[in-house]
TIMI-2910 file (N, C-alpha, C, CB; in pm, 1 decimal, decimal comma, always signed):
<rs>
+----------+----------+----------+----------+----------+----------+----------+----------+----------+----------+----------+----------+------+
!      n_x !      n_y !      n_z !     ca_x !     ca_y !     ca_z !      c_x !      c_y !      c_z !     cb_x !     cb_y !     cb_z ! resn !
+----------+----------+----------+----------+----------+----------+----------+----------+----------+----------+----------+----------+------+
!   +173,8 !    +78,6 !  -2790,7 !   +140,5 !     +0,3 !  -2909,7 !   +247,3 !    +23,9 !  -3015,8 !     -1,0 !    +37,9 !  -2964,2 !  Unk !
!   +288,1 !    -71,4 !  -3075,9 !   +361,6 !    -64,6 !  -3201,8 !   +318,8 !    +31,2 !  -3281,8 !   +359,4 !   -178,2 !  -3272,7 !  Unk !
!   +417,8 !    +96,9 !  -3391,2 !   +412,6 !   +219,6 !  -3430,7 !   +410,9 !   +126,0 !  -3616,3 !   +564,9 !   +345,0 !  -3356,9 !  Unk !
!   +317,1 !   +161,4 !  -3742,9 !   +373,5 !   +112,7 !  -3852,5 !   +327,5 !   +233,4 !  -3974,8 !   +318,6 !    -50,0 !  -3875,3 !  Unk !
!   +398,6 !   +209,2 !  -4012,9 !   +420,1 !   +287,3 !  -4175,9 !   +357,6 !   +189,6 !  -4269,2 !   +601,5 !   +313,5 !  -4234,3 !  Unk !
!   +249,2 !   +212,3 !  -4374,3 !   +203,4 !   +192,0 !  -4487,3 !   +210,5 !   +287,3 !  -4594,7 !    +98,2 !   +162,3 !  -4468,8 !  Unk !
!   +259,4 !   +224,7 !  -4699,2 !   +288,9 !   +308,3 !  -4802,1 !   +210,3 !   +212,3 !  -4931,3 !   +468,5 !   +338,4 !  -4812,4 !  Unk !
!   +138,8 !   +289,1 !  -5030,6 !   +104,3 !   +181,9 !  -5121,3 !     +7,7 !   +269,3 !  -5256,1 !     +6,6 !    +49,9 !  -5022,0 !  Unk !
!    +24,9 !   +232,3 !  -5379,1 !    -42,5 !   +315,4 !  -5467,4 !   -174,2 !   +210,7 !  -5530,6 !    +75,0 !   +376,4 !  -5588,3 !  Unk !
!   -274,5 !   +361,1 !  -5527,1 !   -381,0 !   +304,6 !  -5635,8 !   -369,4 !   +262,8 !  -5723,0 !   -449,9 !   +356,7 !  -5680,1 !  Unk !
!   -430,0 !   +171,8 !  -5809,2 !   -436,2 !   +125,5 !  -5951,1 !   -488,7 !   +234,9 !  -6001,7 !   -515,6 !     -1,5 !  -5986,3 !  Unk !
!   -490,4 !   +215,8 !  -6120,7 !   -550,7 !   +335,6 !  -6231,3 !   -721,6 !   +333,8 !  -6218,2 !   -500,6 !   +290,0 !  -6421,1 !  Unk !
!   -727,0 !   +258,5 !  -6187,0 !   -889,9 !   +184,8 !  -6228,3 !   -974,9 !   +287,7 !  -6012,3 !   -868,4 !   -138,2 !  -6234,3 !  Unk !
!   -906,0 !   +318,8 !  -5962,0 !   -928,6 !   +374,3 !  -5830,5 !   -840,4 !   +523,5 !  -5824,9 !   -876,6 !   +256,9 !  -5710,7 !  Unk !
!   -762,4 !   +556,4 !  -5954,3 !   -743,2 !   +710,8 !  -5975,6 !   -833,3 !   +732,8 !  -6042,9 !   -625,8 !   +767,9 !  -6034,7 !  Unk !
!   -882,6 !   +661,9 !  -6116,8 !   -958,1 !   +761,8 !  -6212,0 !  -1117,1 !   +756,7 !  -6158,7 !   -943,1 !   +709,7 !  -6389,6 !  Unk !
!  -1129,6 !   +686,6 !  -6017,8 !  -1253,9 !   +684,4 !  -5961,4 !  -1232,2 !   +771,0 !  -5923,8 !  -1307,2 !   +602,0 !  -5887,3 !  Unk !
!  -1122,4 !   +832,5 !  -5831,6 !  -1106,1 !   +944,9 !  -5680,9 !  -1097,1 !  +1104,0 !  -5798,2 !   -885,0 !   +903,6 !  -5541,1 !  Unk !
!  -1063,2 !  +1038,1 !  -5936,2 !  -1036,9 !  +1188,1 !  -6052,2 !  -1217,6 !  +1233,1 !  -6045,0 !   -960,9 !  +1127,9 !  -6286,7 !  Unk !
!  -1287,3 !  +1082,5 !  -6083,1 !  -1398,1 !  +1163,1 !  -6123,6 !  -1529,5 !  +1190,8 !  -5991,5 !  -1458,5 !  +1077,6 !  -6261,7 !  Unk !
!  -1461,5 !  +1145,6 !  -5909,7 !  -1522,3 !  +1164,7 !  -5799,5 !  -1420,8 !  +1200,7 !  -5663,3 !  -1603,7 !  +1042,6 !  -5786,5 !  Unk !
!  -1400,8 !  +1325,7 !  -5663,6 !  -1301,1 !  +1351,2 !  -5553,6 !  -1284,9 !  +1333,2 !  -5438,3 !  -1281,7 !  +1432,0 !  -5540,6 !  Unk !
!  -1323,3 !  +1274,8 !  -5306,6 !  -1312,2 !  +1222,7 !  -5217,1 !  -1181,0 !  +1197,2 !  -5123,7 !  -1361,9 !  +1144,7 !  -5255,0 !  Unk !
!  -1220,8 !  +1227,5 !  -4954,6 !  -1109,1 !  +1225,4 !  -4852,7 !  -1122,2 !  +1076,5 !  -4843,8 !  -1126,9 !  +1318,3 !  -4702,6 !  Unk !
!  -1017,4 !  +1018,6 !  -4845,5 !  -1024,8 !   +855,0 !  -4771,2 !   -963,1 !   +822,0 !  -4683,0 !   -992,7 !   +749,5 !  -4837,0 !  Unk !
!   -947,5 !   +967,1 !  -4592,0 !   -905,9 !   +947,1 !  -4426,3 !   -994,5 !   +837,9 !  -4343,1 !   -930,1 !  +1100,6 !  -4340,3 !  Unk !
!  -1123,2 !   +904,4 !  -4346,6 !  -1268,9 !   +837,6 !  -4286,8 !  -1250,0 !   +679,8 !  -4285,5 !  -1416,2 !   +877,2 !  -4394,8 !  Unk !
!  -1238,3 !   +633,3 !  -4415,5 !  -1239,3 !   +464,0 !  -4420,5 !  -1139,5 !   +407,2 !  -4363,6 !  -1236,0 !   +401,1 !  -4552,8 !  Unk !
!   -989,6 !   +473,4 !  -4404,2 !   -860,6 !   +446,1 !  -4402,5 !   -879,3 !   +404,6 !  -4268,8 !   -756,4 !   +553,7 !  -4439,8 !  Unk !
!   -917,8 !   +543,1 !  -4180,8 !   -914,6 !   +563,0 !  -3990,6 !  -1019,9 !   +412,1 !  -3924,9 !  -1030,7 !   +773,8 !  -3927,6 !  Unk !
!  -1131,2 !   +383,2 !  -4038,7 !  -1279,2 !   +276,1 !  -3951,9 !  -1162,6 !   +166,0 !  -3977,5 !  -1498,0 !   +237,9 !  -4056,6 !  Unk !
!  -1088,1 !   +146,0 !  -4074,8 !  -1017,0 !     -2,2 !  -4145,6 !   -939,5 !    -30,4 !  -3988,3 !   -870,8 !    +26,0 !  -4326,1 !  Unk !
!   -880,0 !    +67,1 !  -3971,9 !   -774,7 !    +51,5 !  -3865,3 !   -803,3 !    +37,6 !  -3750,8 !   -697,6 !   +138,1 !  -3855,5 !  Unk !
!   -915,3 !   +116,1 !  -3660,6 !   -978,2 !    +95,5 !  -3540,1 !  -1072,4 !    -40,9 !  -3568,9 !  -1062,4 !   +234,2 !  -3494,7 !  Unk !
!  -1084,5 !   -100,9 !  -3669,9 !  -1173,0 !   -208,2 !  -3654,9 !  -1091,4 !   -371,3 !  -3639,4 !  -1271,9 !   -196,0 !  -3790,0 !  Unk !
!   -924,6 !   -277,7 !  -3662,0 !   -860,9 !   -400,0 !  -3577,1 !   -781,1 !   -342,3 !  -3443,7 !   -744,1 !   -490,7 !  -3679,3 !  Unk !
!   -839,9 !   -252,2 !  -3388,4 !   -825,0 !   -218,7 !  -3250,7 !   -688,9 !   -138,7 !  -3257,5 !   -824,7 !   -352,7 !  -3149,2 !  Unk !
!   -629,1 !    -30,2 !  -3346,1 !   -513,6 !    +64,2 !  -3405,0 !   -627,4 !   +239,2 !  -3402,5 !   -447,9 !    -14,2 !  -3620,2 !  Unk !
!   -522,5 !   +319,9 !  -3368,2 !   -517,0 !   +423,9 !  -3410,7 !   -461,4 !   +498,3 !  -3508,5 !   -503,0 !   +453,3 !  -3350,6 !  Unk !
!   -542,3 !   +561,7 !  -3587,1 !   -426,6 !   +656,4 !  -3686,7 !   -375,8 !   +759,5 !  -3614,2 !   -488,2 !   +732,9 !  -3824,0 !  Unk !
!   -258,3 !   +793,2 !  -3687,3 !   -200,5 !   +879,8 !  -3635,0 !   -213,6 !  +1001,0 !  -3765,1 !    -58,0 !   +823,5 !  -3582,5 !  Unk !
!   -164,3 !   +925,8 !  -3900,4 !   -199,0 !  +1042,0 !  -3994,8 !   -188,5 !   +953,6 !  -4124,4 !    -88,0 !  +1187,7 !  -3989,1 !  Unk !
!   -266,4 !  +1013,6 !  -4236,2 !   -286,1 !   +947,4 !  -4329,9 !   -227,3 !  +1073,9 !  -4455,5 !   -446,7 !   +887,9 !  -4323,3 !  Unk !
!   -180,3 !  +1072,1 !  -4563,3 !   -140,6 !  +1186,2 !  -4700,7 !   -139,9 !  +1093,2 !  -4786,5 !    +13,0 !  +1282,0 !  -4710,3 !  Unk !
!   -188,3 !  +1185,0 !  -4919,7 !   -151,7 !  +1158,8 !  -5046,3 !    -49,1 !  +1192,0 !  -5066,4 !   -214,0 !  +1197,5 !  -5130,2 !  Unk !
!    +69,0 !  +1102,7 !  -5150,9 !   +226,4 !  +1154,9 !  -5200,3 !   +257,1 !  +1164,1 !  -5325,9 !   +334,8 !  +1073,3 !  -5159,4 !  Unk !
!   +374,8 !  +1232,3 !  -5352,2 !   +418,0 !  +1255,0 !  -5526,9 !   +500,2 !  +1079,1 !  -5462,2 !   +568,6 !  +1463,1 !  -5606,0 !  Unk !
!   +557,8 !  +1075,7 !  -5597,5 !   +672,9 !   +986,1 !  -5609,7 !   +628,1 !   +841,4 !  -5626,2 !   +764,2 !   +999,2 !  -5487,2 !  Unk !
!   +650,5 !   +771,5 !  -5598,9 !   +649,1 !   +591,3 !  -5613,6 !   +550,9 !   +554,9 !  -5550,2 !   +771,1 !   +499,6 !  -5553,4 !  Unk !
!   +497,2 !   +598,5 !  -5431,5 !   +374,7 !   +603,9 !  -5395,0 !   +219,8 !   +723,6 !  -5315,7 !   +411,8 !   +518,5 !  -5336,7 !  Unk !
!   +123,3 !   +645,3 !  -5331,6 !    +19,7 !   +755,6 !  -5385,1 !     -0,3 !   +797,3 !  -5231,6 !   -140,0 !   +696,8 !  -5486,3 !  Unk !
!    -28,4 !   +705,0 !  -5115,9 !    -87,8 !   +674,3 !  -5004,2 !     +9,8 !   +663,6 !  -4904,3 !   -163,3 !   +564,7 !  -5015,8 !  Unk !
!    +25,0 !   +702,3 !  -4770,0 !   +105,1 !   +719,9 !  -4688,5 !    +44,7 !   +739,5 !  -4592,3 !   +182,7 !   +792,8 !  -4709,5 !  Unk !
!     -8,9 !   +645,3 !  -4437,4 !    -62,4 !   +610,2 !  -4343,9 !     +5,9 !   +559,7 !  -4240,6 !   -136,2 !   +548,2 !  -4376,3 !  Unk !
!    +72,7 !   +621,3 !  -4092,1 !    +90,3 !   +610,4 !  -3964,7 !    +10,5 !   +548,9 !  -3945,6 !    +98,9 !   +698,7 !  -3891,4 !  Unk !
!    +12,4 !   +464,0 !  -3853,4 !    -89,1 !   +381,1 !  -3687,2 !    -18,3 !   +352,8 !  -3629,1 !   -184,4 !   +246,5 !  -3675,1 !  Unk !
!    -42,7 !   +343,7 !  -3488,4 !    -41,0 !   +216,2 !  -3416,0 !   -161,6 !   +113,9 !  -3379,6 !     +9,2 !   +250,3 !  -3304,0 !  Unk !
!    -72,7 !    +19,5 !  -3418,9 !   -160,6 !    -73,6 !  -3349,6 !   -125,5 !   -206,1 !  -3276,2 !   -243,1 !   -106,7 !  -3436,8 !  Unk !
!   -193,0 !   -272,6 !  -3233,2 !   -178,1 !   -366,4 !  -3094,8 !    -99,1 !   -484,6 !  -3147,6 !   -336,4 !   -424,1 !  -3020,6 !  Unk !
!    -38,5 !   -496,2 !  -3238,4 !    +75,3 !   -643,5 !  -3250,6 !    +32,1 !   -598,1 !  -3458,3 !    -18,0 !   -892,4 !  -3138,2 !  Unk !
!   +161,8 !   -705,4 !  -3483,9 !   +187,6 !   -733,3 !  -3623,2 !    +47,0 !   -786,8 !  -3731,4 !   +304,2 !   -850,6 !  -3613,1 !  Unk !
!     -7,0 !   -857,2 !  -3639,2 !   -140,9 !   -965,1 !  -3717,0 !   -259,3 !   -868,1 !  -3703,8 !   -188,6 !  -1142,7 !  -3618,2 !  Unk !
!   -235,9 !   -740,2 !  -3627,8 !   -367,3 !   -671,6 !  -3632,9 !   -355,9 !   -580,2 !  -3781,6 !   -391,4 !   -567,9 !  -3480,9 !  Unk !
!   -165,3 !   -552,5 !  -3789,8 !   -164,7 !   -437,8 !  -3884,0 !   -161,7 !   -528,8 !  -4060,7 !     +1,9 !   -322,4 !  -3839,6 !  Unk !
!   -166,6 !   -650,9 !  -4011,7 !   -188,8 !   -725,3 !  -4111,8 !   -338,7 !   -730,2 !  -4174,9 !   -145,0 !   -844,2 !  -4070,3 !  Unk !
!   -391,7 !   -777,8 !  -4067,8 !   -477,8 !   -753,9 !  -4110,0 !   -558,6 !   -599,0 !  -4176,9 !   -511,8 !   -810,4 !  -4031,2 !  Unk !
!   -514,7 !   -559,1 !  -4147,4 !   -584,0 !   -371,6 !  -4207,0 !   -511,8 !   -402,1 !  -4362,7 !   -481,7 !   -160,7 !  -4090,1 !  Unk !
!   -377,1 !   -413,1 !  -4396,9 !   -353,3 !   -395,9 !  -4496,8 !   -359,6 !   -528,1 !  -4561,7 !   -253,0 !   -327,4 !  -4500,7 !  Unk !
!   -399,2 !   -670,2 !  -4516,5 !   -480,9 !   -756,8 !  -4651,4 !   -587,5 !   -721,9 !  -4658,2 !   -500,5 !   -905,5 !  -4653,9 !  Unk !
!   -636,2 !   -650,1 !  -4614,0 !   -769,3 !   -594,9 !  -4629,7 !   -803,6 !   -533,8 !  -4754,0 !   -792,0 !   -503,4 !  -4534,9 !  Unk !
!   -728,1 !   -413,4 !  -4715,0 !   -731,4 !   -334,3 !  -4821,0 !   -668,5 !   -312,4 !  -4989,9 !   -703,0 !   -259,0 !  -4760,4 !  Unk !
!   -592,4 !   -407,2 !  -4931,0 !   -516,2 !   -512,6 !  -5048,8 !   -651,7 !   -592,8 !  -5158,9 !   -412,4 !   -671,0 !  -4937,4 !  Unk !
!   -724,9 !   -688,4 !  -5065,1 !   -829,7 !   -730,2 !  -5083,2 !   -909,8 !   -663,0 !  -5163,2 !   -872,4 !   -749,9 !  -4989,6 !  Unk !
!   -944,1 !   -512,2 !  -5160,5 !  -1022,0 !   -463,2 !  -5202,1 !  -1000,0 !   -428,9 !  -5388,5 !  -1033,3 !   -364,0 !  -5103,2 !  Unk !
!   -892,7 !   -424,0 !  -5441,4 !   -806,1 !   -456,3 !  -5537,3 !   -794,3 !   -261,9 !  -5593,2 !   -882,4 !   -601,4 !  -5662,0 !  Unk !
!   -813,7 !   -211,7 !  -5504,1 !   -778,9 !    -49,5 !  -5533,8 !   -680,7 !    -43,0 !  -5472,8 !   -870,9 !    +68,5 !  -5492,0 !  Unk !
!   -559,6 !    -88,5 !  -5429,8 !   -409,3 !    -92,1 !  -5402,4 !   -309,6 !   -175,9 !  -5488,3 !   -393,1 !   -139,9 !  -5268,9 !  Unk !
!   -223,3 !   -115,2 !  -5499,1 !    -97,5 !   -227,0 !  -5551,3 !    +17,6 !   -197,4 !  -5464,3 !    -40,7 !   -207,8 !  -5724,7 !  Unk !
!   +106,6 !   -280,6 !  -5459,1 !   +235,3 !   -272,7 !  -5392,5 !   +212,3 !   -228,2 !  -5245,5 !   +331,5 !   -173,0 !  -5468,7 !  Unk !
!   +150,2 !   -201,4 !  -5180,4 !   +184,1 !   -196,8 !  -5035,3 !   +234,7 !   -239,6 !  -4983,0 !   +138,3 !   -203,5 !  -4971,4 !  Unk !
!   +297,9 !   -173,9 !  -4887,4 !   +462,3 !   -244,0 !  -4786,7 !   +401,0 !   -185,2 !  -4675,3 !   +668,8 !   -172,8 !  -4821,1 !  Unk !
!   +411,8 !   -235,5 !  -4579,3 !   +437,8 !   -193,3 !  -4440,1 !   +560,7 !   -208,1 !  -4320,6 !   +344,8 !   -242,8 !  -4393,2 !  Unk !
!   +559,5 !   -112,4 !  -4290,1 !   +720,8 !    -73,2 !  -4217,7 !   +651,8 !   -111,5 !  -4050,8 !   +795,4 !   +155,7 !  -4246,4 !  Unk !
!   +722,7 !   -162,4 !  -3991,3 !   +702,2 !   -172,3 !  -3840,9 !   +806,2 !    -29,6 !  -3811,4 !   +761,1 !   -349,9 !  -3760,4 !  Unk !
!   +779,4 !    +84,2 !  -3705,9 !   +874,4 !   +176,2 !  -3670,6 !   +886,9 !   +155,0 !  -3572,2 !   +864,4 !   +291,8 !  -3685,4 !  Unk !
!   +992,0 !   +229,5 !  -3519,4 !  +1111,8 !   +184,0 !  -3364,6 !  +1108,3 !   +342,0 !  -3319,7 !  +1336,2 !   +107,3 !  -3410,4 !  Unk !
!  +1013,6 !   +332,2 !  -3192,5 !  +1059,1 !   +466,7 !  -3114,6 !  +1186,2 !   +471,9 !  -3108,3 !  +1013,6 !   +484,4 !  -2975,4 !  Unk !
!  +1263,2 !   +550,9 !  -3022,4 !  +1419,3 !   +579,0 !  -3010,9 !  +1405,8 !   +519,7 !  -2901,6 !  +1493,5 !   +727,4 !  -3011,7 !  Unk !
!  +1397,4 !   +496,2 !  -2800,1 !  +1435,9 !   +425,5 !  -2670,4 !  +1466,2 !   +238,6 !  -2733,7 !  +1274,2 !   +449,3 !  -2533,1 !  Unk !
!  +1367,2 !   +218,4 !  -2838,9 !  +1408,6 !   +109,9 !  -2880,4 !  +1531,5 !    +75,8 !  -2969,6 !  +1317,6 !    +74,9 !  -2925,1 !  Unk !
!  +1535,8 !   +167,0 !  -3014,4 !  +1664,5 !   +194,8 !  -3185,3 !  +1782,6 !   +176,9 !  -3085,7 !  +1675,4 !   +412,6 !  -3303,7 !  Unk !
!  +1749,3 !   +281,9 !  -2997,3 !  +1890,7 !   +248,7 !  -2898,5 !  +1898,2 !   +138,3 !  -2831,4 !  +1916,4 !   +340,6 !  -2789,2 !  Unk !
!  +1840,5 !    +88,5 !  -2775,9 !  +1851,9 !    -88,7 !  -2756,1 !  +1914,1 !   -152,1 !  -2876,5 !  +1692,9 !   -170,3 !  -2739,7 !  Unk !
!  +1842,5 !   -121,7 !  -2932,9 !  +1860,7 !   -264,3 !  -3072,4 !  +2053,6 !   -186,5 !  -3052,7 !  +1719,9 !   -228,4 !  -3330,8 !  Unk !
!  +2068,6 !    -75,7 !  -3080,5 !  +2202,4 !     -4,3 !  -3090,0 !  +2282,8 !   -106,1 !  -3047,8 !  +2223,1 !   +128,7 !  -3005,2 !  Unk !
!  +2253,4 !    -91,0 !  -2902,3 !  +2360,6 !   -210,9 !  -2771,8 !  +2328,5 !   -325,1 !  -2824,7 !  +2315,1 !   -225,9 !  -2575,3 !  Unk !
!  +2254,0 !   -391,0 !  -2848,6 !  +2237,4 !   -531,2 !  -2867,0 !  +2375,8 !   -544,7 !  -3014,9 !  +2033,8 !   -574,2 !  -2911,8 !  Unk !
!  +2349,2 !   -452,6 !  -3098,6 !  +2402,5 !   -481,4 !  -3245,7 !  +2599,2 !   -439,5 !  -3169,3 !  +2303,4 !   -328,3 !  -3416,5 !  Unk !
!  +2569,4 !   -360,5 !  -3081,5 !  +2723,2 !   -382,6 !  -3020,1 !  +2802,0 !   -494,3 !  -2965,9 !  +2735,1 !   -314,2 !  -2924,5 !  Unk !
!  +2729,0 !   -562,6 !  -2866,9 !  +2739,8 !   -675,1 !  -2813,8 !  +2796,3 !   -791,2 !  -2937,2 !  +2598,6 !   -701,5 !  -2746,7 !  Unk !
!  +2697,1 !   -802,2 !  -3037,1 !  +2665,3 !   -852,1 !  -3135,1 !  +2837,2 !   -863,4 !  -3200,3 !  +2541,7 !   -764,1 !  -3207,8 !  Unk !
!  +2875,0 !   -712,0 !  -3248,9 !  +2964,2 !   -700,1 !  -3310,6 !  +3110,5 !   -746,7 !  -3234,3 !  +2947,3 !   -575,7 !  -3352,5 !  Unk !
!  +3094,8 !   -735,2 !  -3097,8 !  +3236,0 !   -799,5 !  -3042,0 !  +3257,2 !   -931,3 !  -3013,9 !  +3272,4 !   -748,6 !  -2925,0 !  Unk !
!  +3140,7 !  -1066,3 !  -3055,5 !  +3134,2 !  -1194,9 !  -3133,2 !  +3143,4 !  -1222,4 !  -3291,3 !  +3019,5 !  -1242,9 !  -3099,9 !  Unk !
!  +3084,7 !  -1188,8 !  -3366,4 !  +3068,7 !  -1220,9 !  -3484,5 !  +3170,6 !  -1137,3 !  -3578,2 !  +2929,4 !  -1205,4 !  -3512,2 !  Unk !
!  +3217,5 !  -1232,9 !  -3692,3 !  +3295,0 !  -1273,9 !  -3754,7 !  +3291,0 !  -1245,8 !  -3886,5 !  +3299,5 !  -1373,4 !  -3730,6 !  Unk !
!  +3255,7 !  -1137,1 !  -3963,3 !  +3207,2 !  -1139,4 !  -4095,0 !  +3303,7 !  -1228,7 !  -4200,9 !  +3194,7 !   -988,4 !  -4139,1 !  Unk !
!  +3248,7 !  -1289,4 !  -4315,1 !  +3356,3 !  -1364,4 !  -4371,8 !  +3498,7 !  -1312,6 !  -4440,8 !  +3293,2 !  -1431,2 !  -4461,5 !  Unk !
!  +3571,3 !  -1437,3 !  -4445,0 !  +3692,4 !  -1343,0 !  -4483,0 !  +3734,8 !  -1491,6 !  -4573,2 !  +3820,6 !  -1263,3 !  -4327,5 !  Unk !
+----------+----------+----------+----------+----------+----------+----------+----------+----------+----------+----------+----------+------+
</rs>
């Protein structure tokens, strides 16, 4: 199964819920994701630009879409991005392909 990265921060209005009520949101994070047929792999809270940081896989692009309009939906997120990740057996493919690639194409001049 495809491997993806979600990254995405609470609004204020869902910090200052989790401040006054402290709570793990592995549990939901993990039902959101198996309920479009994905596994977590691992979920953290982060310093920096964003709050939330969640591994899965799951079974194609439109499943991991769906998990994160979801939760999008719920309006206790802002900015979420999701990263599709590349085992290494693939990176190295794409590698050769971007070789191939490079002994046609022409960058402008």
């Amino acid at each position: 199964m495809p491997c993806y990265l979600y990254q995405a921060s609470y609004t204020g209005a869902a910090i200052k819920t989790l401040v006054g009520n402290p709570q793990d949101r592995t549990g939901p994070a993990k039902a959101a994701i198996e309920a479009n047929g994905g596994t977590m792999i691992g979920a953290w809270m982060a310093f920096g630009s964003d709050d939330l940081v969640v591994v899965a896989d799951m079974p194609d692009d439109a499943s991991m879409a769906g998990v994160a309009l979801a939760v999008s939906a719920t309006g206790a997120i802002e900015g979420g991005k999701t990263t599709k990740l590349l085992d290494m057996p693939t990176a190295v493919e794409g590698m050769k392909k971007a070789k191939a690639v490079l002994d046609v194409y022409q960058p402008p001049s």
